[in-house]
N, C-alpha and C positions, 0 to 999 in steps of 0.2 A: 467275213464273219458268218459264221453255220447259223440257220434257222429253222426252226420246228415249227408244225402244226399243231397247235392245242384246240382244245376243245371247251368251252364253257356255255352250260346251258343251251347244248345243242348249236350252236355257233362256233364257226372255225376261227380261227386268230394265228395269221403267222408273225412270229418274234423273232428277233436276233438275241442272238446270246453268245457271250465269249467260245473257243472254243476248247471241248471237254464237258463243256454244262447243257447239251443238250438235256440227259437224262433226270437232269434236276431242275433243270426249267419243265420239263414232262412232268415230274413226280408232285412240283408246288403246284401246276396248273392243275391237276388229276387231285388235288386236295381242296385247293380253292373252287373247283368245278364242286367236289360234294359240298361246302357249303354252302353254296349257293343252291342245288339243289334240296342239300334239305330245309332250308327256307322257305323255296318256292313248297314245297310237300306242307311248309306249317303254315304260309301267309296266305296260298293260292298265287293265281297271278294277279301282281302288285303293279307288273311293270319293269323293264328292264333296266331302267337306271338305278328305280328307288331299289331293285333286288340284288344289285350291283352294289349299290355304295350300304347296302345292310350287310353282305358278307363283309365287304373291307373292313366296315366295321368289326363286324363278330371277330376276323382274322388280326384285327390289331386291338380286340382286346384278349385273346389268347396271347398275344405275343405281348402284353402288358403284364400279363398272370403270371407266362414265363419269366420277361427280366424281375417282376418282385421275389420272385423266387430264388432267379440266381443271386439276387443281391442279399436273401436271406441267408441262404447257402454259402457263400461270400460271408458272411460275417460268421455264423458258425466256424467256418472255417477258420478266420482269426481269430475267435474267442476260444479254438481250439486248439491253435500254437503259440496264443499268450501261457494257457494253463498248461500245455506241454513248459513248455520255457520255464515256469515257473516249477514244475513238478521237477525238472532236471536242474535247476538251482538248490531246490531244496534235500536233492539224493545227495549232491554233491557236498552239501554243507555236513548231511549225516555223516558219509564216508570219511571228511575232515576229521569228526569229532570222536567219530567210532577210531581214526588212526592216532590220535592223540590219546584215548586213551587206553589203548591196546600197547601203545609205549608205555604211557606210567604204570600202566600191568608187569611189563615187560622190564621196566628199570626195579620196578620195587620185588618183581620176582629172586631178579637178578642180585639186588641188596642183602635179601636173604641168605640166597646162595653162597653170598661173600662170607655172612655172618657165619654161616655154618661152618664154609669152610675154614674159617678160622677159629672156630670155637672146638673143632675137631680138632685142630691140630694138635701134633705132640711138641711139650714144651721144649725150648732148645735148653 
């Protein structure tokens, strides 16, 4: 199993991670390193546990921000292919109704046409 050297708050940390993920065990460690960081710039020094379990925090309530979001997003999304669904129920009903009566256009055109042509006609 591949391992990386991180870095947080000046402190090294080697991890295991699957392999493929080094780069992205790099890139969460190098995110969770600033904020921790910028913690330390707003609290001073707290202490390294208490400044530790303040980012986790912070980082799991961004990741709480996020999932509300997808789950807004998520529903948008279904109240967006109910009203599709319904918007192509409703085309489709037009279409019915427009062809029904484009026939009775179509049959009483045709009535006419009979009428005339036999009203033209020469008598036998």
């Amino acid at each position: 199993m591949p391992e990386v050297n991180v870095e947080i708050d000046g402190k090294k940390f080697r991890m295991a991670c699957e392999e493929g993920q080094q780069e992205h065990l790099l890139g969460l460690a190098d995110r969770f390193n600033r904020t921790v960081v910028q913690l330390k710039d707003s609290f001073g020094e707290i202490g390294d546990n208490r400044l530790l379990v303040m980012a986790g925090i912070a980082v799991l309530d961004e990741l709480a921000e996020a999932e509300n979001r997808i789950g807004s997003l998520n529903q948008d999304i279904a109240d967006l292919t109910t009203a599709g669904r319904e918007l192509t129920l409703e085309a489709e009903e037009l279409e019915q109704k427009f062809a029904r009566r484009l026939n009775d256009a179509a049959r009483k055109v045709e009535a006419i046409a009979t009428a005339i042509d036999e009203t033209g006609a020469p008598a036998a």
